[in-house]
C-alpha positions in Angstrom: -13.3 8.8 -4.2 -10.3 8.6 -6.8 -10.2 5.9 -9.2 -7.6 4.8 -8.6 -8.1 1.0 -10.7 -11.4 -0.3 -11.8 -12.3 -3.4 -14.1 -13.8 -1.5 -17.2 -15.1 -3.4 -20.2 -12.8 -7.1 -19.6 -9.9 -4.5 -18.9 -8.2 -3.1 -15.8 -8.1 0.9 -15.9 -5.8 2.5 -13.5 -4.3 5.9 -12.8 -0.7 6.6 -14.1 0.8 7.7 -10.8 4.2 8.6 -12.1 2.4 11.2 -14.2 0.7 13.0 -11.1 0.3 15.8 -10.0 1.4 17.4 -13.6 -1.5 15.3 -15.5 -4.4 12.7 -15.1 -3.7 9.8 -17.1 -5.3 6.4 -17.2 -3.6 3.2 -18.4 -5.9 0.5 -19.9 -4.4 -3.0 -19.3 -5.4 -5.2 -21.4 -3.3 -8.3 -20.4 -1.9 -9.9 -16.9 1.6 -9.0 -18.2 0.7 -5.4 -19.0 -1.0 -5.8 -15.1 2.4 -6.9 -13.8 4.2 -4.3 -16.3 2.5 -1.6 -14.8 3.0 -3.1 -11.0 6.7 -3.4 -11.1 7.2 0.3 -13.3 5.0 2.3 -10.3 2.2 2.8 -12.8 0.2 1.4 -9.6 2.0 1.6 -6.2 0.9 1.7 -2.6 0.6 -1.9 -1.0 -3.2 -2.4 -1.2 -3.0 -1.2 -4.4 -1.2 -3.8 -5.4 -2.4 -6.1 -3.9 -5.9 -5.5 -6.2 -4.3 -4.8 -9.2 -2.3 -8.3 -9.1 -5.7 -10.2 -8.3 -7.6 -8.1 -11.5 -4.5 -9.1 -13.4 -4.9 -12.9 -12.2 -8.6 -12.8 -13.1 -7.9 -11.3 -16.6 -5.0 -13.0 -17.5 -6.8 -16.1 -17.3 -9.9 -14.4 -18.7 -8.4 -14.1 -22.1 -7.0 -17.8 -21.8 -7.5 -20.6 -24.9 -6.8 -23.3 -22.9 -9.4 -26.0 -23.1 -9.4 -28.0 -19.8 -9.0 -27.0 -15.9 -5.0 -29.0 -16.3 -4.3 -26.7 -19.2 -6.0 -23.8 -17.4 -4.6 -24.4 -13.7 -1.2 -24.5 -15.1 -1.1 -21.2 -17.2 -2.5 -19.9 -14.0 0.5 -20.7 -11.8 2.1 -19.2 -14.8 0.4 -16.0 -14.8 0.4 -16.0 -10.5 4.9 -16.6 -11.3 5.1 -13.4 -13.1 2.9 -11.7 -10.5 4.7 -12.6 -7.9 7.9 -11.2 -9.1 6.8 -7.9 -9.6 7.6 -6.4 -6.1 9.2 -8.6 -3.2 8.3 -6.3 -0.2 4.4 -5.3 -0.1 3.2 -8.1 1.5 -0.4 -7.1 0.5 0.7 -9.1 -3.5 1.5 -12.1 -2.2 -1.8 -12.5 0.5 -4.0 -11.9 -3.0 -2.4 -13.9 -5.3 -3.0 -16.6 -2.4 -6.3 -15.8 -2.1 -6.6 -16.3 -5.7 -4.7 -19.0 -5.7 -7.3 -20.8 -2.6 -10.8 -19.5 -5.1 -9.1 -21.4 -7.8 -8.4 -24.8 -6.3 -11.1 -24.7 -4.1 -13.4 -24.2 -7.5 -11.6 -27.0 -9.6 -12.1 -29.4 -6.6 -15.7 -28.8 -6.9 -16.2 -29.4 -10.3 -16.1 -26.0 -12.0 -15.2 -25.8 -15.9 -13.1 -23.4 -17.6 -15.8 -20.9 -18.3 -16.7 -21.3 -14.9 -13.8 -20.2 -13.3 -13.0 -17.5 -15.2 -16.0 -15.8 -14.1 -15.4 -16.9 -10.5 -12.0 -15.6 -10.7 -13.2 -12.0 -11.8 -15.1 -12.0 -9.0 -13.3 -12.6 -6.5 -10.8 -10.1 -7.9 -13.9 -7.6 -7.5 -14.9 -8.4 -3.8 -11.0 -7.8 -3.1 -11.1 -4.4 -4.5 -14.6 -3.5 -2.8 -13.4 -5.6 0.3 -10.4 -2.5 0.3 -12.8 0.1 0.6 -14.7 -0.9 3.0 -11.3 -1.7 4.9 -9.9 1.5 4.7 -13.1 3.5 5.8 -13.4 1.2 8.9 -9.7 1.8 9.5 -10.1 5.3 8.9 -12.7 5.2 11.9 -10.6 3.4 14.2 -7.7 5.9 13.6 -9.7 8.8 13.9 -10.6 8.5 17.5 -6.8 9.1 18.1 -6.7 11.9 15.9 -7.4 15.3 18.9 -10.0 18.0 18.2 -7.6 20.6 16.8 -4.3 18.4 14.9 -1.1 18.5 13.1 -0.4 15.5 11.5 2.6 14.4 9.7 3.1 12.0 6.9 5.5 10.3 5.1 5.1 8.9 1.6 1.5 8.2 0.4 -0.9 5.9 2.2 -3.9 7.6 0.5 -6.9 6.6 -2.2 -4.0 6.3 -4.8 -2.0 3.8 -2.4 -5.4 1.6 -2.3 -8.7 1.1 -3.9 -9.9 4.2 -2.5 -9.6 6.4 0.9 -6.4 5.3 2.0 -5.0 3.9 5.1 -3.2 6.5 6.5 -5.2 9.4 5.0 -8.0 7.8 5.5 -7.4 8.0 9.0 -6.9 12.2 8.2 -10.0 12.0 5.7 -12.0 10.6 8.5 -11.5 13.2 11.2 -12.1 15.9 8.6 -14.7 14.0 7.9 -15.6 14.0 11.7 -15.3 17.9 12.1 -12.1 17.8 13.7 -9.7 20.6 12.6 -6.8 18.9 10.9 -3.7 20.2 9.3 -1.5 18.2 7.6 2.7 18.3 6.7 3.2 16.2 4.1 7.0 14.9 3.8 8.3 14.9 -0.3 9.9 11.6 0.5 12.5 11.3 -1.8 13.7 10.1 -4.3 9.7 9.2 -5.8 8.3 12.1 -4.3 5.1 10.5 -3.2 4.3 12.8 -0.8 5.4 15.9 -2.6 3.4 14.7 -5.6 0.6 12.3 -4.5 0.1 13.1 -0.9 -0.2 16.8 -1.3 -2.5 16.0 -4.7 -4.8 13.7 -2.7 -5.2 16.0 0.5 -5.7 19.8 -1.5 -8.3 18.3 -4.0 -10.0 17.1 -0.6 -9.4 21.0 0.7 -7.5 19.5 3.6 -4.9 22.3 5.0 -1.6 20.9 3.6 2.0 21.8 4.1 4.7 20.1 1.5 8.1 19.6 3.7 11.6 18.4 2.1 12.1 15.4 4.3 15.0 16.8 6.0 12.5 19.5 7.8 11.0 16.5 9.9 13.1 17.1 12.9 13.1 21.0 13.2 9.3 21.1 12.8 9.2 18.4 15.5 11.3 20.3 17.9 9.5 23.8 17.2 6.7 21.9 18.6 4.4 22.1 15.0 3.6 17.9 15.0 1.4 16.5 17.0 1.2 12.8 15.6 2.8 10.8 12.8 0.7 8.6 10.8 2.0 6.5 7.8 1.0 3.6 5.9 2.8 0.0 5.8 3.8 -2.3 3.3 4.7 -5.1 6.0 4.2 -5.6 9.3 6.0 -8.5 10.7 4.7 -10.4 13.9 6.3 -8.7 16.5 4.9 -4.9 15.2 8.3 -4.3 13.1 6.9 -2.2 10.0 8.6 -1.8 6.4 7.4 1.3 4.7 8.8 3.8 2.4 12.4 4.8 3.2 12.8 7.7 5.4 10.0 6.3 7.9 12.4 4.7 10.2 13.9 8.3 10.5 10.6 9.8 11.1 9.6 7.5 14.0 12.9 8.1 15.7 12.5 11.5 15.2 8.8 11.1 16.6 10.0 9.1 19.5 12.5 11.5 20.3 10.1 14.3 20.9 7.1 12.5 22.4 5.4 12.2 19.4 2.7 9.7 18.7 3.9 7.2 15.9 1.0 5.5 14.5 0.7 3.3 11.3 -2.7 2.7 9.8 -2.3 -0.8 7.4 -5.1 -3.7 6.7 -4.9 -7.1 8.3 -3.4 -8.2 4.3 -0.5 -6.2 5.4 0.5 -8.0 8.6 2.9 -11.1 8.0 2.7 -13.4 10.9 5.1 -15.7 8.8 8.0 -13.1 9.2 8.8 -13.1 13.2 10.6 -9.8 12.8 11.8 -7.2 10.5 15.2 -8.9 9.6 13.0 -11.0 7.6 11.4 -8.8 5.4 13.0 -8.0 1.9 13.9 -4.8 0.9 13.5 -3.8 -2.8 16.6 -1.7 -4.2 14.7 0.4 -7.1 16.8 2.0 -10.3 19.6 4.3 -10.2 17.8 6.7 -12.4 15.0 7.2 -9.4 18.1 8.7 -7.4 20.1 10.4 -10.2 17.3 12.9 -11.9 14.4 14.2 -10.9 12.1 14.0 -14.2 14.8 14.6 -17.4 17.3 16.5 -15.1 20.4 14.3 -14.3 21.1 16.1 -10.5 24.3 13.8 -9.7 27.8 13.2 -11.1 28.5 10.6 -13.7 30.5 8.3 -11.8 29.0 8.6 -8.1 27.7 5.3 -7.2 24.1 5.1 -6.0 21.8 3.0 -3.8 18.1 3.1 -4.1 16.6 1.2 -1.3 13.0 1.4 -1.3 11.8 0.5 2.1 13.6 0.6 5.8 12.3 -1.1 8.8 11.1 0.7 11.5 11.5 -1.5 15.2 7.9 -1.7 16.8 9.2 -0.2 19.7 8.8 2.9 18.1 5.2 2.5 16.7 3.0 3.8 19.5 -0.2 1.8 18.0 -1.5 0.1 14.4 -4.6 0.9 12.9 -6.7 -1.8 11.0 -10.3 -2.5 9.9 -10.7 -4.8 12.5 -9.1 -2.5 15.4 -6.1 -1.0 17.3 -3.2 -3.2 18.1 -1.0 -1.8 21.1 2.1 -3.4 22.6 2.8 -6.3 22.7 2.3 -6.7 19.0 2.9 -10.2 18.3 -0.1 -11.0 21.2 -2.3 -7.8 19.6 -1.8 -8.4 15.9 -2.0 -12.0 16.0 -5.4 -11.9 17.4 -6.7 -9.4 15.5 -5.4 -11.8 12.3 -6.6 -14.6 13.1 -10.2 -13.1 14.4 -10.8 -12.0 10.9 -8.6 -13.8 7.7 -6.5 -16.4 7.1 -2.6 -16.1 8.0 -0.5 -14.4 4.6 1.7 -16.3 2.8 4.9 -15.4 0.6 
């Protein structure tokens, strides 16, 4: 499994994903604000991913706190969960575990629970999130691959993989599994532009696993669709809104109409952190517009004019009417979505917040 972030030595250690696939860094955070730092600059990315790195930033943040008493404590921590917060608006994953971290806290001062106490509670808590991911993806990964035929093509968009998580992935953990499983999987990995996740990450991920992988320029999608080389889509989320609408990396809303086009299974593998039963539909969910520069050079190469204006959306929404079934760790949710995913929430966790 990659390491993607770990708490090392009162520190949180995570891979420098902008570097892949060129070199394998690690960046040693040794503060929340170097945490959120290296949330909001893509050190860390991947909705999950997040999601643990802004509750191991919580827990040692307040970790290296001087305050003296729990009202000194509790309000650096609203602080320190402020800045968090307003490192990425769209993955819904970093506002359900600063919640959560928000519920140990109070809950802990309520009973009683002294500075040094809390600390330590808050660590681990940030721990069991990150193990709690693990275990979330491989039982996801199980679900999805019973959907996954004998003998498969797979497309996918972005990365949804170990990196985009604690470890194994969502949607390649749904490929990983049926290798895993001794089905015969080949996968064509869109470069999803203009980050280059799958180009970079995806296609890194799947060949150190051996997996038979294709890169694609994401303008491909449609021809290999139509030559009849796809036979099922599977990509991550970064929300999913009540009624099944799903925000994930620009370009998927393309690829499901694409999908849907050609009879193509559309599926999107995400935890239950991921679904937003707050936001009824996909007109709610924000949409993060990135730096020019992400869109204007690829590495030090400037590839547009001075003078062209440039937009950088990070995320589309893709309708649920084109997502043929979502994978989680507690179970497939079919159409309706906003009967299926509410039970499958409210079965297992408490609803998300923003």
């Amino acid at each position: 499994m990659l390491p993607t972030i770990e708490w090392k030595d009162d520190t949180v250690v995570m891979i420098d994903q902008r570097k892949l696939p060129a070199s394998e860094v690690y960046v040693t955070c040794k503060t929340s604000k170097e945490v959120a730092k290296a949330i909001k600059t893509m050190v860390i990315r991947g909705a999950p991913a997040i999601g643990v790195a802004a509750a191991m930033g919580l827990a040692l943040g307040m970790k290296r706190s001087s305050a003296s008493g729990t009202k000194q404590f509790a309000t650096e921590f609203q602080r320190l969960c402020d800045e968090m917060a307003a490192t990425r608006p769209t993955a819904v994953n970093l506002f359900w575990a600063i919640e959560r971290m928000k519920r140990v806290f109070a809950r802990h001062v309520q009973a009683g629970a002294s500075v040094d106490e809390l600390k330590r509670l808050l660590e681990e808590e940030s721990r069991h999130i990150h193990d709690e991911d693990v275990a979330s993806c491989r039982a996801m990964g199980a679900y999805g691959a019973s959907l996954v035929p004998a003998d498969a093509r797979i497309l996918t968009h972005c990365n949804a993989g170990a990196l985009a998580t604690a470890g194994y992935g969502t949607a390649l953990g749904v490929i990983r599994a049926a290798a895993e499983g001794g089905k015969k999987v080949a996968v064509f990995a869109d470069e999803t532009r203009p980050f280059l996740q799958g180009a970079r990450l995806t296609a890194w991920e799947l060949v150190k696993d051996g997996i038979d992988t294709t890169v694609i320029t994401d303008n491909m999608t449609a021809s290999m669709m139509r030559q009849a080389n796809i036979d099922l889509v599977v990509v991550g989320a970064d929300r999913i809104a009540a009624n099944g609408d799903v925000a994930n990396k620009i370009g998927t809303y393309g690829v499901a109409v694409l999908a849907k086009e050609h009879g193509i299974p559309f599926y999107v593998a995400a935890p239950l952190s991921t679904i937003d039963l707050n936001t009824p539909d996909g007109s709610g969910i924000p949409i993060e517009e990135r730096n020019d520069r992400e869109v204007t050079h690829v590495g030090s190469y400037r590839i547009t004019p001075e003078g062209a204006r440039i937009r950088n959306p990070a995320f589309d929404v893709t309708p649920a009417k084109y997502v043929t079934a979502i994978v989680t760790e507690q179970g497939i949710a079919r159409a309706p979505y906003d009967v299926s995913l509410a039970a499958l929430v409210r079965g297992a966790v408490e609803v998300p917040s923003r």
